[in-house]
C-alpha positions in Angstrom: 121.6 82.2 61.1 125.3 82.6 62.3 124.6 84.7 65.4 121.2 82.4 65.9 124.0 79.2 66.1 126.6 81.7 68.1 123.4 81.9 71.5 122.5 78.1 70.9 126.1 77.2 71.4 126.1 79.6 74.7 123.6 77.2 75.8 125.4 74.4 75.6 128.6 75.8 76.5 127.5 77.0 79.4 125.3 74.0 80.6 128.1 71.4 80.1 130.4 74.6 82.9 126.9 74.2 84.9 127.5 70.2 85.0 131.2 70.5 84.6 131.3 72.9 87.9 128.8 72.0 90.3 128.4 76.0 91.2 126.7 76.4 94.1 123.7 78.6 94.5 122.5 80.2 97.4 118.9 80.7 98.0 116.8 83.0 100.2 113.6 82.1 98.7 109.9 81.9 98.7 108.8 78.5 101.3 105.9 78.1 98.7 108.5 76.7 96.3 111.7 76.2 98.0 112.0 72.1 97.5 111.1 72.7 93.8 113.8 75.3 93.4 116.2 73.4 95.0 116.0 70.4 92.7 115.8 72.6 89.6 118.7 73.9 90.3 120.7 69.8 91.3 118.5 68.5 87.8 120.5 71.6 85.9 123.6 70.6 87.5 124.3 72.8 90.2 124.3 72.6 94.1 121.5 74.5 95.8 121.5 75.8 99.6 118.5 77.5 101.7 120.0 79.6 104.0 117.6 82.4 105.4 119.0 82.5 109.3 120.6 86.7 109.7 123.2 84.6 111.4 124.6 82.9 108.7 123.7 84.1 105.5 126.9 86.3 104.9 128.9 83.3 105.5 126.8 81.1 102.9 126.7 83.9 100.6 130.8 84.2 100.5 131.5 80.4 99.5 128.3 80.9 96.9 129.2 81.4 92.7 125.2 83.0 92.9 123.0 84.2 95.1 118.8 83.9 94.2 116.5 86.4 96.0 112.3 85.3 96.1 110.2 87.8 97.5 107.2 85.3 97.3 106.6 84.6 101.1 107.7 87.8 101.8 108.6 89.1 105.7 110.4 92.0 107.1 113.1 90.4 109.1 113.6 87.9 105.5 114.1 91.6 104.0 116.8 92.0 106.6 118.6 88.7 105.3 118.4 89.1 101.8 120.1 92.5 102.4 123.0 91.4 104.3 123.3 88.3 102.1 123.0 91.2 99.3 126.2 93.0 100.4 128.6 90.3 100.5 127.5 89.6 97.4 128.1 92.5 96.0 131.5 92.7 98.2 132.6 89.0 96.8 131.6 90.2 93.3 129.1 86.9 93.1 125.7 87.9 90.9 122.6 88.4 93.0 119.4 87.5 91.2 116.2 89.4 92.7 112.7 87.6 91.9 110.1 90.2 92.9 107.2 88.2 93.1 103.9 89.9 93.7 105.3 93.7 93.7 102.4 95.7 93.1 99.7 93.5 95.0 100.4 94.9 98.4 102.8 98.0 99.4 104.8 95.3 102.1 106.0 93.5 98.6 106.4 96.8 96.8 108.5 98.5 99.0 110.6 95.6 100.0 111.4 94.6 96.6 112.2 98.8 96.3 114.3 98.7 99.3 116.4 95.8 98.1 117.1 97.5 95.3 118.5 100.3 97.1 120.5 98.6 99.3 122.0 95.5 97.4 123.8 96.1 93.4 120.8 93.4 91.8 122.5 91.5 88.8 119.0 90.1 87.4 116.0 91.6 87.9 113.0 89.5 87.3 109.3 89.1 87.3 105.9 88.8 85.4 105.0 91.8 83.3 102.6 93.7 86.0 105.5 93.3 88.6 108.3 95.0 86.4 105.7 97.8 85.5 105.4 98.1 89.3 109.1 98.8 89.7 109.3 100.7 86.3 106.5 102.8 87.7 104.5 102.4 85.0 100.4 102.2 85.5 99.9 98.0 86.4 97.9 95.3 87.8 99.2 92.1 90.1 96.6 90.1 91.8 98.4 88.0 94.4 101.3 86.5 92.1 98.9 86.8 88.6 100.1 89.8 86.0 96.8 91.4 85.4 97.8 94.1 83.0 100.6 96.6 82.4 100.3 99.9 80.8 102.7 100.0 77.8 105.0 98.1 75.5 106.7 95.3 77.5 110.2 95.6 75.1 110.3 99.2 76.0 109.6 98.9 79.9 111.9 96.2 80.1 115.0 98.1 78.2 114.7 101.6 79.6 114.4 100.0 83.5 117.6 97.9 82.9 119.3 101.1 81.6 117.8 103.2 84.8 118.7 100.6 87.2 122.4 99.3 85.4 120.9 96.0 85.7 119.6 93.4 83.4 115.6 93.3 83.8 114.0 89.6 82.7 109.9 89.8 82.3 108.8 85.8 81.9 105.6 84.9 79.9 104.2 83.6 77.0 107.3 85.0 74.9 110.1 85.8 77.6 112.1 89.1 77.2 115.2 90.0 78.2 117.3 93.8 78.3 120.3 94.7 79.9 119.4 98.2 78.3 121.5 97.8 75.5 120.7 94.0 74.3 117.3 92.6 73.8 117.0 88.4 74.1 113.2 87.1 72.9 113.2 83.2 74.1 110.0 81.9 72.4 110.4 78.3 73.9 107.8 77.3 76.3 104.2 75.2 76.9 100.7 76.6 78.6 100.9 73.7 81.1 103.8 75.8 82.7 101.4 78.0 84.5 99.0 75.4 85.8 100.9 74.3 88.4 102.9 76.6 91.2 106.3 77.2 91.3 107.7 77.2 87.8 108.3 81.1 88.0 110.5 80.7 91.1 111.9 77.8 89.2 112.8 79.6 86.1 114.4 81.9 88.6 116.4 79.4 90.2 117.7 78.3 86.5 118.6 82.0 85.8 121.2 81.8 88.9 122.2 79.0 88.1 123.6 80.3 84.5 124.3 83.5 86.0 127.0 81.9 88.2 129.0 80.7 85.0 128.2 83.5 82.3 129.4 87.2 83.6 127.1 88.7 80.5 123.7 88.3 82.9 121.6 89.1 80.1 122.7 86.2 77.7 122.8 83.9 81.0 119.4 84.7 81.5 118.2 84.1 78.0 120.3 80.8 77.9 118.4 79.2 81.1 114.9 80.5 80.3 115.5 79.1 76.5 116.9 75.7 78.6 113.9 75.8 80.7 111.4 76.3 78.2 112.6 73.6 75.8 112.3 71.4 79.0 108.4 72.7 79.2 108.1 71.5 75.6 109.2 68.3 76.1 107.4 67.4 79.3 104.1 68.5 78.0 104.5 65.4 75.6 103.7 62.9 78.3 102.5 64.8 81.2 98.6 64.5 81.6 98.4 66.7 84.3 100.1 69.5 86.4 102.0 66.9 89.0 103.0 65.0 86.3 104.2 67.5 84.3 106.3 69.4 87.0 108.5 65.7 87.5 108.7 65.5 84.0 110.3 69.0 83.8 112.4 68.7 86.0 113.7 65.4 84.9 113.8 66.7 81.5 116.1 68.8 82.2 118.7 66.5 83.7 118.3 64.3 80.9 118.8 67.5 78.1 121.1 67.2 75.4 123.3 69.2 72.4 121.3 67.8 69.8 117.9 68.9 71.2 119.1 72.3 71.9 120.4 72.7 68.7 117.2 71.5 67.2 114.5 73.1 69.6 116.0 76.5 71.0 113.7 79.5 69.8 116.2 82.6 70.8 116.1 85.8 69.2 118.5 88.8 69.8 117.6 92.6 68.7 119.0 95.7 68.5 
């Protein structure tokens, strides 16, 4: 119950630094979602910028407390940008989150989301289940953006890739896990009506930066804004009657999120 109370007050710590702070988070990002991401991130409390031009995403990058990578409307010369924006990161010491959406559906999104890896030192790693087994190399299914299947335990994929890669590997779903190889985080907060609209995976993404730019331990960060997130989904789905609705009402539920709803609603788990 003690070390339950220890993450829940993480949340809120590291919220009221979010609100407290303003950081500013720098997205190259997916166009299918940018204008959601982008308020996610102001409802949270941060500042977001889009900056995808090779000409000044170094710049951006360096005056940046995060920087959010989306693979979802994926080209090479966006590859090119999310590299160089990757190394100054990495350079300025500021966290670089990679979303690999769709890795495994086509080799362009495979090998790019590979390549990044190679190039840039990721901080998060996240995606659906099939898309992590893609990168894990572990026998799975993506159909456009959809996890399909994955051969093998989730808990295990996710802790042996974050020790392979030194990184800490997120895999979002019905129950969200989270590894940094040596620390598991469960988040079990969350509603169905979160995947019947698009855009809340790039959103949840988004979140994850923004936490990431105020907690150094990027597996706790990451646990702390998916359980944030998914208490938001909660409470949305209690007026929303459909997926428009319910996408402003997350979003504005998290602006309006409190202590005492935290404390009563947050469904984290840590493991060994």
């Amino acid at each position: 119950m003690a070390e339950r109370m220890n993450y829940i007050m993480g949340i809120i710590e590291n919220l009221q630094k979010i609100r407290t702070g303003k950081p500013l988070i720098h997205h190259i990002t997916n166009w299918v979602t940018i204008y959601d991401c982008a308020n996610v991130v102001r409802a949270t409390g941060g500042l977001p910028v889009m900056a995808h031009a090779p000409e000044e995403v170094e710049q951006m990058t360096s005056i940046s407390s995060a920087l959010v990578l989306n693979i979802g409307t994926l080209t090479v010369n966006l590859v090119k940008s999310m590299i160089l924006a990757g190394k100054k990161a990495n350079e300025k010491n500021i966290p670089v989150i990679l979303d690999i959406v769709g890795a495994g559906a086509t080799d362009l999104r495979t090998d790019s989301a590979n390549e990044i890896l190679n190039e840039v030192n990721i901080s998060i790693l996240k995606g659906n289940s099939s898309e992590i087994g893609t990168i894990a190399g572990v026998e799975a299914e993506t159909r456009g953006v959809e996890a399909i299947s994955v051969k093998g335990n989730p808990l295990e994929i996710t802790k042996k890739l974050a020790l392979e890669k030194n990184l800490t590997v997120v895999i979002t779903g019905k129950e969200d896990i989270i590894s940094n190889g040596k620390d598991i985080y469960i988040c079990k907060n969350g509603h169905p009506m979160m995947g019947c609209f698009v855009g809340s995976g790039c959103m949840a993404t988004s979140v994850i930066g923004t936490f990431a730019a105020v907690e150094k331990n990027y597996a706790l960060a990451s646990a702390n804004a998916l359980c944030l997130f998914g208490i938001a989904g909660e409470l949305a789905a209690k007026s929303a009657k459909g997926p428009a609705l319910y996408k402003t009402s997350l979003v504005d539920e998290i602006f309006n999120i409190n202590e005492s709803t935290i404390r009563e609603m947050a469904r984290l788990e840590k493991i060994g």
